[in-house]
Backbone as CSV, one residue per row, in Angstrom:
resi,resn,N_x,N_y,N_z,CA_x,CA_y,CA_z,C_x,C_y,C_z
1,UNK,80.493,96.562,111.114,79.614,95.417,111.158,79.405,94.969,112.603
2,UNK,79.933,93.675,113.094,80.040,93.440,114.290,81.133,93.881,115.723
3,UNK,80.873,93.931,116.438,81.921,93.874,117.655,82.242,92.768,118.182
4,UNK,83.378,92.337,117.834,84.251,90.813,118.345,85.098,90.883,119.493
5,UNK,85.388,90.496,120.848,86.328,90.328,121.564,87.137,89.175,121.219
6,UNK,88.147,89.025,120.706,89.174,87.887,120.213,90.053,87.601,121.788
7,UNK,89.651,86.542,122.191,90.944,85.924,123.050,91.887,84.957,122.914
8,UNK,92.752,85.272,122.517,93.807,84.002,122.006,95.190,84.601,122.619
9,UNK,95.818,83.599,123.657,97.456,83.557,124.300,98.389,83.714,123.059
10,UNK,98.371,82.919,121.980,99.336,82.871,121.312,99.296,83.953,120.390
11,UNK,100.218,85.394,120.143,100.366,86.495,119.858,100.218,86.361,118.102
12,UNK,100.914,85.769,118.013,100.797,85.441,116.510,99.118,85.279,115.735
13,UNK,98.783,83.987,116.544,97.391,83.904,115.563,96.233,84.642,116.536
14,UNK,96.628,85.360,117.260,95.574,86.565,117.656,95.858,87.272,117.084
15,UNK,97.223,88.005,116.342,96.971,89.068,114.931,96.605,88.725,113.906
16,UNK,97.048,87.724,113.656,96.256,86.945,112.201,95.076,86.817,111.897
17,UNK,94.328,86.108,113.089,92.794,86.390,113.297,92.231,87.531,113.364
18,UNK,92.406,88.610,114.269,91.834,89.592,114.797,92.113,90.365,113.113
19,UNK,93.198,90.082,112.434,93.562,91.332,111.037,92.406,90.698,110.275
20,UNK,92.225,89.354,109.823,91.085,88.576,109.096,89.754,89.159,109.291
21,UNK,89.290,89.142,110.866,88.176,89.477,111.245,88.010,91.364,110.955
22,UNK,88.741,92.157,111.013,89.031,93.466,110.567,88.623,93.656,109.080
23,UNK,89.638,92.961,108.403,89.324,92.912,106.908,88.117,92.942,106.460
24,UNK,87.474,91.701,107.370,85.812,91.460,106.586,85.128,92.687,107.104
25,UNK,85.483,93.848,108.125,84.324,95.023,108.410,84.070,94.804,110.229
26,UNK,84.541,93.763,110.815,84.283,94.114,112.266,85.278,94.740,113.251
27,UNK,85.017,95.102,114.032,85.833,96.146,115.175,86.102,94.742,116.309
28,UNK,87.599,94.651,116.227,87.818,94.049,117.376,88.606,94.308,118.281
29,UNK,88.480,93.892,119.753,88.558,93.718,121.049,89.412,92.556,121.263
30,UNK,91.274,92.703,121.426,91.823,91.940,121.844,92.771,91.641,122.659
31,UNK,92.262,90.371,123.486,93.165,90.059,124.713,93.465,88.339,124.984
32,UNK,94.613,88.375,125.900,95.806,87.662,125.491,95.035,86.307,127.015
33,UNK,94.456,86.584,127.633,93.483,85.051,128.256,92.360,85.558,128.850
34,UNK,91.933,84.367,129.246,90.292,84.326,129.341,90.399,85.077,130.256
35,UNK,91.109,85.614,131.431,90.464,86.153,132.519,90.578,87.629,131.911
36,UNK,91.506,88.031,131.375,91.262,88.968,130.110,89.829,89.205,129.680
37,UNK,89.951,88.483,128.571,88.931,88.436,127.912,87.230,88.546,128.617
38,UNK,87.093,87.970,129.718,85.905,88.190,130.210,85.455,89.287,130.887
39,UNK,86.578,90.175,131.285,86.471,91.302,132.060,86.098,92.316,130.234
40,UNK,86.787,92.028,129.173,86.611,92.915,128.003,84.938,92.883,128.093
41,UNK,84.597,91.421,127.654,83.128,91.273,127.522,82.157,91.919,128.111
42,UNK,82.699,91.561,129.737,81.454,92.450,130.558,81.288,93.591,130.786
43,UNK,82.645,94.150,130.419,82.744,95.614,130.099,82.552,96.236,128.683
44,UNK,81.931,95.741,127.801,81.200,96.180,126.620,80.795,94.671,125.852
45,UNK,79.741,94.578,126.455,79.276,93.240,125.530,79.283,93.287,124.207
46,UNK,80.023,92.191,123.597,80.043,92.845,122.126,79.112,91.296,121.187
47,UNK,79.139,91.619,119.626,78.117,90.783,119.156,78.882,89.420,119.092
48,UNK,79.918,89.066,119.382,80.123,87.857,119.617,81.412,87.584,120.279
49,UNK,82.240,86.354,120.660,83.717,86.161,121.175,84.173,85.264,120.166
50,UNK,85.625,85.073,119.799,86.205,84.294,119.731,87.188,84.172,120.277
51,UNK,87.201,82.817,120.565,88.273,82.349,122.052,89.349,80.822,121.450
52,UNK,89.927,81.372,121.889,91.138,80.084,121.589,90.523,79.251,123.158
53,UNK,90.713,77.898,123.171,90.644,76.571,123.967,91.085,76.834,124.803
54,UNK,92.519,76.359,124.711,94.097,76.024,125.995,94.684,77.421,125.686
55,UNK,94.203,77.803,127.211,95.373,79.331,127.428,95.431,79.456,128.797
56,UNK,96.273,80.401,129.415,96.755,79.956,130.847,95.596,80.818,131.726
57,UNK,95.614,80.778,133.028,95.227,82.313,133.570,93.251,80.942,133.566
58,UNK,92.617,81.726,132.018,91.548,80.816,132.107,91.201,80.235,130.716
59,UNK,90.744,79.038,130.652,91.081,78.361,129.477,89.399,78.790,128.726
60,UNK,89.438,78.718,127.506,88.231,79.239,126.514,86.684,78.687,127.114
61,UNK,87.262,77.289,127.409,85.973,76.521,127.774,85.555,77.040,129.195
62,UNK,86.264,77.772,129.828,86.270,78.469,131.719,85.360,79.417,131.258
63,UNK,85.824,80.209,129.860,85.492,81.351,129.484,83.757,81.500,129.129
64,UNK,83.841,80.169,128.405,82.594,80.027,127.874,81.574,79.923,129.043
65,UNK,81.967,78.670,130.130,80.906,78.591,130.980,80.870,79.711,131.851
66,UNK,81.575,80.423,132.225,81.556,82.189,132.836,80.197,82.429,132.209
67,UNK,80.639,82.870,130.657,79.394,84.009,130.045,77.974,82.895,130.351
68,UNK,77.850,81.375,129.592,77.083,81.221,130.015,75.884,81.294,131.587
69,UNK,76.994,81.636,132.773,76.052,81.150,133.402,75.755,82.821,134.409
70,UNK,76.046,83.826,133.387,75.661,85.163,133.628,74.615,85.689,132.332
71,UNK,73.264,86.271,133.458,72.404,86.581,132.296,72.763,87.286,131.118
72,UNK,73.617,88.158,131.489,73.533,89.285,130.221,74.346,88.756,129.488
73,UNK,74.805,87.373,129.116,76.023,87.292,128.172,75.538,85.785,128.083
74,UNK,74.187,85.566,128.604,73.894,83.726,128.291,73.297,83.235,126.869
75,UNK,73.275,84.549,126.351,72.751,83.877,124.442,73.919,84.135,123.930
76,UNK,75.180,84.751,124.078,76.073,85.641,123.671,76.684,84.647,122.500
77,UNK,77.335,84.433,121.396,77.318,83.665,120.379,79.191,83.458,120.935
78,UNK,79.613,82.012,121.016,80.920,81.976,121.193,81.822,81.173,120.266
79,UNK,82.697,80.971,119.822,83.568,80.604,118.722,84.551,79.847,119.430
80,UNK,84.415,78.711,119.670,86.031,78.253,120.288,86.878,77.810,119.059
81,UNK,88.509,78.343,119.180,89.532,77.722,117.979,89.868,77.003,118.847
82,UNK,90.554,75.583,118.560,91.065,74.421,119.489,91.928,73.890,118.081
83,UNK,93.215,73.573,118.525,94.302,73.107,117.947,94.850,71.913,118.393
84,UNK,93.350,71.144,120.137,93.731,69.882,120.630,92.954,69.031,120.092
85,UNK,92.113,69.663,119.879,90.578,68.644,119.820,90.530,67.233,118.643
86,UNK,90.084,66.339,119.815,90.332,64.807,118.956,88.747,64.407,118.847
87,UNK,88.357,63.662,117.725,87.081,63.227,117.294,86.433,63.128,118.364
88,UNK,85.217,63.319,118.814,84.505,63.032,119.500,85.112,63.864,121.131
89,UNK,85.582,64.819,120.951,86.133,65.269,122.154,84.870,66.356,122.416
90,UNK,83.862,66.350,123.702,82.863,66.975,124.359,82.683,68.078,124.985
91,UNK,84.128,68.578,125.003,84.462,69.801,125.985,83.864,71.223,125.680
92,UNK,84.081,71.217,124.300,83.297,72.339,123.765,81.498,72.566,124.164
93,UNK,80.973,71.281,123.775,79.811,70.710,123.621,79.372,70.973,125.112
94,UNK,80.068,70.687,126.040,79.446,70.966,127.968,79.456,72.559,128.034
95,UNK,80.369,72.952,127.411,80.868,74.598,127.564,79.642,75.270,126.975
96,UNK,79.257,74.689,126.225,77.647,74.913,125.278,78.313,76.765,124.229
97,UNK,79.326,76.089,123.980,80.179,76.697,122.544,78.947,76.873,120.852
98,UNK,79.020,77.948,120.722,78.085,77.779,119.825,78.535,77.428,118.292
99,UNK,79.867,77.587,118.367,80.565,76.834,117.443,82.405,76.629,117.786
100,UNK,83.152,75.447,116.999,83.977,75.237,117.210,84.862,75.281,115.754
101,UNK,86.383,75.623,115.320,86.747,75.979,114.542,88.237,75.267,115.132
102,UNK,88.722,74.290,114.317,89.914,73.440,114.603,91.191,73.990,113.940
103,UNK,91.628,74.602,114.588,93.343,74.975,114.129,93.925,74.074,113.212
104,UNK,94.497,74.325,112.158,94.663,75.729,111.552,93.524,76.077,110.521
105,UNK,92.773,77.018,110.713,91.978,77.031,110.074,92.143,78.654,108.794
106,UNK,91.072,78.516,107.899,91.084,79.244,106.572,90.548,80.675,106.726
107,UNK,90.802,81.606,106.179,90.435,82.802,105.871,88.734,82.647,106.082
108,UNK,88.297,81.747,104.845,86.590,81.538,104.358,85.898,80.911,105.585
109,UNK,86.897,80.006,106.405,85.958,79.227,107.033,85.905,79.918,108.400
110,UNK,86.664,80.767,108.806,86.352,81.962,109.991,85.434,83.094,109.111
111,UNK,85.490,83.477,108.672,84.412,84.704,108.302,83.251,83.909,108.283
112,UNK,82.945,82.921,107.018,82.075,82.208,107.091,81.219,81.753,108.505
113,UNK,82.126,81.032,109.402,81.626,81.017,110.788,81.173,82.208,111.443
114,UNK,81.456,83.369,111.473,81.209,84.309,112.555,79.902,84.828,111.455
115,UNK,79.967,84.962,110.087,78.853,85.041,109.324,77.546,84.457,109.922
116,UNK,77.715,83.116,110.085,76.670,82.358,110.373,76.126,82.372,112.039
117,UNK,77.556,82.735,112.802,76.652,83.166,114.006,75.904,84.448,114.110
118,UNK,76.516,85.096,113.192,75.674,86.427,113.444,74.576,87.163,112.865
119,UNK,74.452,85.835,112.127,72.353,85.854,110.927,71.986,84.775,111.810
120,UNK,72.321,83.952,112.571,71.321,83.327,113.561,70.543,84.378,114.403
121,UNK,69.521,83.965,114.389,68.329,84.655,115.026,68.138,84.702,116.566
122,UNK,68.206,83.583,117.134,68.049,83.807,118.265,69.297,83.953,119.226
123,UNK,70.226,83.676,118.262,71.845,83.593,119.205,71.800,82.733,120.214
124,UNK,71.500,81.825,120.304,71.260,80.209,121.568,72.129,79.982,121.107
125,UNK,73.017,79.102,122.239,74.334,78.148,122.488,73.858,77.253,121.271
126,UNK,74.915,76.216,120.553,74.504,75.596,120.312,74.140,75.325,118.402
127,UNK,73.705,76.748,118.392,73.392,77.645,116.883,74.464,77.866,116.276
């Protein structure tokens, strides 16, 4: 199906995730921080990221505004998981995250999400 780069520090729910995202049919790409992770990307752009928030090295939201503000990866569809995030917290939203997914989250509601970024049409931030 799709090609996912998964970046998440914490070893545990980067196998958990990355086995979930497998299950449903996509091939993933995984590494342990953003500065990781962005070198994966630009070295095979794949159909979307998911990125954990708070990780050392470079944090999800570093990650995000990276791809955004390089052409070939500025529609690129991004997934932040955040396990900090308090009501009304914007960080995602500046990072121009095209969706956000709050720890601990469900089997349905990650497939579901990467589902829905990846029948969006135009792949814009935001979508």
């Amino acid at each position: 199906m799709a090609d996912i780069v998964m970046v998440e520090d914490d070893d545990d729910i980067r196998d958990i995730t990355a086995q979930m995202l497998r299950r449903a049919g996509h091939s993933v790409v995984e590494t342990a921080d953003g500065a990781a992770g962005l070198q994966a990307i630009m070295a095979r752009v794949p159909d979307l990221v998911v990125s954990d928030i708070d990780m050392p090295v470079m944090s999800g939201l570093e990650l995000c505004q990276a791809l955004r503000s390089a052409p070939q990866t500025a529609d690129l569809p991004v997934m932040l998981l955040g396990g900090s995030l308090l009501p009304g917290d914007r960080r995602s939203l500046n990072a121009q995250a095209s969706a956000v997914l709050v720890k601990p989250f469900g089997r349905d509601e990650l497939i579901g999400c990467v589902k829905r970024l990846l029948q969006a049409g135009d792949r814009a931030p935001g979508n």
